[in-house]
N, C-alpha and C positions, 0 to 999 in steps of 0.2 A: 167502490172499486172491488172486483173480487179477484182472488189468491193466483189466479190465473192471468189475469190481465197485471198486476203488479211484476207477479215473477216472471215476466215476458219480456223487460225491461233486462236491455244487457247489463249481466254481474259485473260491474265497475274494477278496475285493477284495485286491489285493497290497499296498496301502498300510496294510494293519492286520502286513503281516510284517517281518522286521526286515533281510530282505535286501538286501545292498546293492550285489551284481556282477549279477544275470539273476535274472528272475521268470518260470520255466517249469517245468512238472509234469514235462516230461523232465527236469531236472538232479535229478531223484528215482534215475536210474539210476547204476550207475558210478561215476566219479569227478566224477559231473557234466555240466556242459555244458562242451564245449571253446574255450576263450577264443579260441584262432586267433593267429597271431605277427605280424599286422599294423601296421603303421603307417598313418598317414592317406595316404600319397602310395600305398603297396601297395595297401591297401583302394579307392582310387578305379578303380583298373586291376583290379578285379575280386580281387583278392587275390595277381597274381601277384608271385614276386619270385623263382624260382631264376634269368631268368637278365639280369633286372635290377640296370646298372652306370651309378652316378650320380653325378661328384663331389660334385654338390648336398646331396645326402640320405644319412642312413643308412640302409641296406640292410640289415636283421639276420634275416632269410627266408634269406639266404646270406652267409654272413658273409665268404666268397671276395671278393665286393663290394667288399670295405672297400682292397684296392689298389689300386681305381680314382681313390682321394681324392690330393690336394696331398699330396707327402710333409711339408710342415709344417703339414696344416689339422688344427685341433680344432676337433671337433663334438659338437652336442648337442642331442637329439632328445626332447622332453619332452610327452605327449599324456593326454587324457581322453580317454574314452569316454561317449556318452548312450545306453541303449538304450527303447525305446517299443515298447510291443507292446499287441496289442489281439487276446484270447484265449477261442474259443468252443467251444461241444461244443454237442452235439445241443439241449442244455437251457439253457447258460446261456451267461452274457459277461463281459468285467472286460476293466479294462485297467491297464496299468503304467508307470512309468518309472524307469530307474535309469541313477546315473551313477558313474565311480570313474574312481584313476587307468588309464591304457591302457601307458605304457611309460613310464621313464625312461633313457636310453642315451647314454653319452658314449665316444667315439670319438677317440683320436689316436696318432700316429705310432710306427716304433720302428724306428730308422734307417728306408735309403732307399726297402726292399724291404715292410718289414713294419707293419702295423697293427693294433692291438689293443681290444679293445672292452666297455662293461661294462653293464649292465643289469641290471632288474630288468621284470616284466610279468606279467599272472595265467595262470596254465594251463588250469584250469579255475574254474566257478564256481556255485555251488548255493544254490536259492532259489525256493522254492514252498509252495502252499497249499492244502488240501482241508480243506473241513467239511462235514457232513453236520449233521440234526436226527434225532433218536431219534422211529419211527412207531408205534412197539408201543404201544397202548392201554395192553395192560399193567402195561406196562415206565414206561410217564408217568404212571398213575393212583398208580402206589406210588412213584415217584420224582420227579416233578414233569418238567419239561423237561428233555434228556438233548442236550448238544452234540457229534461227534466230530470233534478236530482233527487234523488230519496236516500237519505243517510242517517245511521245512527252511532251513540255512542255513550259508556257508558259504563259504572259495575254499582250492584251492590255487594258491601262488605259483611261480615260477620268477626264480631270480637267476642269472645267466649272466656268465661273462667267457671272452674267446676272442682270436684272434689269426689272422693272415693275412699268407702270403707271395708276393707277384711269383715267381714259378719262371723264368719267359720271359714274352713279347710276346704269346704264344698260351693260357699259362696261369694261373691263377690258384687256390690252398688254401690250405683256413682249420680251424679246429679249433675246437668251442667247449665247455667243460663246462659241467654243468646240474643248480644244488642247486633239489631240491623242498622246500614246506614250507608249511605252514598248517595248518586244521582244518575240521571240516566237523560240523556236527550233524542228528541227525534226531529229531525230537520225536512223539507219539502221545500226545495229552491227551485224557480224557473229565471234560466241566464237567455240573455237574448245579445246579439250581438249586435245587434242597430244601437249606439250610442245613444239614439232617438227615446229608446225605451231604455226603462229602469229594469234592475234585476228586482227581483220578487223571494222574499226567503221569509219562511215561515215553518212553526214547528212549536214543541212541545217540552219543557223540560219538568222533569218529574223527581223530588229530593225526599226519599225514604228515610224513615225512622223506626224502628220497633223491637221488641223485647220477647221471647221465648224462652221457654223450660224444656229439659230433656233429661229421660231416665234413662239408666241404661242397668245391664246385668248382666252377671254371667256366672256358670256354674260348671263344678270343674268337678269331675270323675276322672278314679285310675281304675280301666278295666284290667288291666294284666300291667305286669309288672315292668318300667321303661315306658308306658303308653298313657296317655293324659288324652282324655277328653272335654273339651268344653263346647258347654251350649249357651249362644248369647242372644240377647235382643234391646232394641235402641225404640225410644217412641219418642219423637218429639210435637209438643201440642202446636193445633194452630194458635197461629197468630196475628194482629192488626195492625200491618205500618203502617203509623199517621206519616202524615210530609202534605206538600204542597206542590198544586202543579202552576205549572207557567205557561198562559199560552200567548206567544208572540208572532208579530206580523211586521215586517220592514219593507221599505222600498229603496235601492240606494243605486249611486250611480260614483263615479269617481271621486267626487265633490260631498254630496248631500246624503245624508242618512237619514227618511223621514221614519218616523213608528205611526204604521197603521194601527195597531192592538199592542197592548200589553198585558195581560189582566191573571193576577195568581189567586186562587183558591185554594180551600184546603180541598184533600184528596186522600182516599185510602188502599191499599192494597191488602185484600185478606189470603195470608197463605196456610194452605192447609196443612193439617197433622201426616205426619209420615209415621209408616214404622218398619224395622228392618231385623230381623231372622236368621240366624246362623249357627254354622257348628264346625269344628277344628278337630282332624286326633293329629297328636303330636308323639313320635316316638322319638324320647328323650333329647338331645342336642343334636337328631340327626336329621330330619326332617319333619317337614308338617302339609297336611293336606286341607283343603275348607272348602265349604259354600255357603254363599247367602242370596239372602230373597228379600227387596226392599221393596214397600207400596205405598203410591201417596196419589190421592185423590182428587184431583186440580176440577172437577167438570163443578163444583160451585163455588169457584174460588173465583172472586173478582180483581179486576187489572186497573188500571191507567186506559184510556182510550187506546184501542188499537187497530191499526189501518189493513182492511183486509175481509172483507166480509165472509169470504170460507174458513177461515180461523175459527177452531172451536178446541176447549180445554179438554181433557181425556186423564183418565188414569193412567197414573206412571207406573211402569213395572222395569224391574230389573232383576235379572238372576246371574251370578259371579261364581265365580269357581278359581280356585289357583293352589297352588303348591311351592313349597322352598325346600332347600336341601344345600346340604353343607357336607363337602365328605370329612374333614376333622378338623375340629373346629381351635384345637390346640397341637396342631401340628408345627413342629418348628423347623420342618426340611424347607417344606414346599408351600411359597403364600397362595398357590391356586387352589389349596385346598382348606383354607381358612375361608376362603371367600364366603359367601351366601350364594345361591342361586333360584330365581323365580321365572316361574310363568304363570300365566292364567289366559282366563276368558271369559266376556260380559256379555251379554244380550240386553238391550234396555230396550222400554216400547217408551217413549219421551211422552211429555202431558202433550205435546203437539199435535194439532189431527188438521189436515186442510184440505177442504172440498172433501172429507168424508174420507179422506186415506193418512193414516195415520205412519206419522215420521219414528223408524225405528233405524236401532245403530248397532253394528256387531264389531265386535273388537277383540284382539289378542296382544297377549301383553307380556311382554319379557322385564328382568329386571337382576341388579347383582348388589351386593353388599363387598364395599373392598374395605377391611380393617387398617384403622390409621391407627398405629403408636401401641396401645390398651385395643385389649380385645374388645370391649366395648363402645368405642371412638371406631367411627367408620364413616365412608363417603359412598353414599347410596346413588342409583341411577332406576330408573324405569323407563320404559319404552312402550305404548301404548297405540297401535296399528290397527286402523278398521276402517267402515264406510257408515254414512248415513243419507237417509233420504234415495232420490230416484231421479231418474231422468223422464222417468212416464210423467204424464197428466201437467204437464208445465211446472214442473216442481225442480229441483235440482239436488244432486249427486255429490256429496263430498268424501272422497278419499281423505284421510289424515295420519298423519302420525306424531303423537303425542310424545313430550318428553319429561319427567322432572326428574333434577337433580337435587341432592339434598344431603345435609353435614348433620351426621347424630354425634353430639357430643356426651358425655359421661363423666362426673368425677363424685369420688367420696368426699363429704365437710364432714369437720366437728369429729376426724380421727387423731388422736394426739400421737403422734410417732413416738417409737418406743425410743430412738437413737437419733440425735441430733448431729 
C-alpha cells in the first residue's frame, strides 16, 4: 500500500480512538511521534535548553545545568501536557485533544560540587486513525456495508537518572542514563454489517526495552561585567531496544472469538545517536537570550514493520531560538513584575519523509513563570502554536497548539535555624 493511497482514507474523529499521548497519522511511522525533553519554562523559549543555567528551575535538556543550583537546594519539577490539533487533507477535517503526564524530575545535591537527578517523561507517542467505507457494488451487494479501520496506539517512556560535576568556574559535566520502555500497538480491522460475516481484526503489538548514555556540558564565560555567557552541548549514543513483537489475527462475531494467528518474536529497534548545540548570554537576573541546533540521523536506523511504502527515515534537524525577561524580580509593589516572561521559536525538519517530501513543523511559543510563596516556588505555563505537514501530494496539514503546565518546587534541607 503506498502513503498516498493510506492517507486518502478519511481521518477518523480521534475521540472514538483510545489514544491518550498525540492524535496524528504521522506517529503511524517509526517509533512514533517524538515527545521532545521539554519543560514548560524550556518550551516557552522556543525549546532551547543546551546552554540554559538557572538556580530557579530544573534544566534536564542539559543536565550540566544542575551545578548551577544552591549546593543544599532540592527540587522538584512536576508538569502535564495538553495537546489540540485540528487536522485536514484535501477532503476532510477532525480535530483532537489530548492530555498526559509531561515530566516528573526531582533534583538534589551530592556534596559541594555535584548534583544528581531523577525522572521519568515520554519519548515518543502513537495515536491515529483512518477509516474508509467499502465502494465496490459488488462487494456491498453480497456483503452488505464493508468498514476499513487502521488504528494505532501507544507511547514509549523514558526513565532517566544522572549526575553532574563543577570541574571549575568556567566548566560544568553531567552524565545521564536512559531506560526505554513501553508498548505500542497497530490495529487493521475490516467490520461488515451482514451478521452473516465475521469481523476481521488484526495487527501488531510491539513491547520496547533499552538502555542509553548521554553527556552533556557546558561552559560559562563573563564577557563584561553583569553578562554570563554560556556554551553547551548534549550527545546521546545510539541505542538497541530489545522487546518483542506480537502478531495477531481474530475473527469474532457477537458470540465466538476464533484466533487466526498469534505468533510473538523477538524484535529490535535501533535508535540512533543525536547531538544538540547551544549558546545563552544572560545579563544578570534580568534577562536571557539562546539558540540551539539538534541533529539526529534516523536514514539507518531500523523499526518494527511499517505499513506504508513511501515512508522513508531522514535526518532530523531542528533550530530554536527564545528569550526570558523579568522586569524585577524582587519587587515587592507589583507581582507582574516578579513574574518571568518567554517566547521563542522552532523550525524542525522531522526524521519523516513520504513519497519523497519531507514532513516539517514551524512553531511559536510563548510562556510565563508566576511565583508562588518563595521566589523560587513558581507555577510555570507554556504555549506552543504552529503547523505541520501539508495538504499537497495526499498528505495532510496539522494546526496545533500545544500546552504544559508545570509546579517548580524549591526548599533548603539540613539548615538548622538559628531560633526556635
Amino acid at each position: 500500500m503506498t502513503i498516498a493511497a493510506l492517507l486518502s482514507f478519511q481521518i477518523a474523529y480521534a475521540q472514538e480512538t483510545d489514544a491518550l499521548g498525540t492524535f496524528t497519522p504521522y506517529s503511524l511511522f517509526g517509533v512514533g511521534d517524538l515527545h521532545g525533553s521539554n519543560s514548560a519554562t524550556t518550551l516557552g523559549m522556543g525549546g532551547i535548553g543546551m546552554g540554559v543555567r538557572d538556580p530557579r528551575y530544573i534544566n534536564f535538556k542539559n543536565i550540566a545545568s544542575l551545578t548551577e543550583r544552591d549546593t543544599l537546594s532540592f527540587m522538584l519539577d512536576l508538569g502535564v501536557y495538553s495537546k489540540n490539533m485540528y487536522l485536514r487533507d484535501q477532503n476532510t477535517k477532525s480535530a483532537y485533544n489530548a492530555a498526559n503526564i509531561n515530566n516528573f524530575v526531582f533534583s538534589f545535591p551530592i556534596l559541594d560540587k555535584h548534583s544528581m537527578l531523577v525522572g521519568i517523561m515520554p519519548y515518543s507517542n502513537m495515536g491515529y486513525k483512518f477509516q474508509t467505507g467499502e465502494t465496490d457494488p459488488v462487494l456491498i451487494s453480497r456483503y452488505g456495508d464493508i468498514r476499513y479501520t487502521k488504528y494505532g496506539n501507544g507511547n514509549i517512556n523514558q526513565l532517566f537518572v544522572g549526575g553532574a560535576v563543577k570541574i571549575n568556574q568556567y566548566l560544568s559535566a553531567g552524565v545521564k542514563g536512559i531506560y526505554y520502555f513501553g508498548s505500542q500497538t497497530n490495529h487493521s480491522d475490516i467490520y461488515f454489517s451482514s451478521s452473516a460475516v465475521r469481523t476481521v481484526q488484526t495487527g501488531w503489538k510491539y513491547s520496547p526495552h533499552g538502555f542509553s548514555l548521554e553527556g552533556a556540558v557546558q561552559g560559562i564565560y563573563k564577557p563584561a561585567e553583569d553578562y554570563t555567557l554560556v556554551l553547551g552541548a548534549v550527545y546521546r549514543m545510539k541505542n538497541k531496544m530489545h522487546g518483542s513483537m506480537t502478531r495477531y489475527a481474530y475473527v469474532y462475531d457477537s458470540e465466538v472469538k476464533d484466533t487466526v494467528e498469534f505468533n510473538k518474536v523477538a524484535s529490535n529497534i535501533y535508535i540512533p545517536s543525536s547531538f544538540s548545540v547551544g549558546a545563552t548570554l544572560r545579563k544578570g537576573e534580568k534577562w536571557m537570550a539562546g539558540v540551539d541546533y539538534e541533529r539526529q540521523d534516523w536514514t539507518k536506523a531500523e523499526f518494527k514493520q511499517t505499513v506504508g511504502v513511501g515512508y522513508k527515515a531522514q535526518t532530523a534537524q531542528s533550530i530554536r531560538t527564545g528569550i526570558e525577561f523579568v522586569p524585577n524580580r524582587y519587587d515587592i509593589r507589583y507581582y507582574y513584575k516578579r513574574m518571568t516572561y518567554r517566547a521563542g521559536f522552532h523550525y524542525d525538519k522531522t526524521y519523516v519523509s513520504l513519497d519523497g517530501k519531507s514532513i516539517n513543523q514551524i512553531g511559536f511559543t510563548l510562556g510565563v513563570s508566576l511565583p508562588v510563596y518563595r521566589l523560587n516556588n513558581s507555577f510555570n505555563v507554556a504555549v506552543d502554536f504552529g503547523q505541520r505537514g501539508s495538504k499537497t501530494g495526499n498528505l495532510v496539514r496539522e494546526n496545533y497548539v500545544n500546552f504544559i503546565f508545570s509546579l517548580s518546587l524549591h526548599d533548603i534541607w539540613f539548615v538548622k535555624p538559628k531560633y526556635q
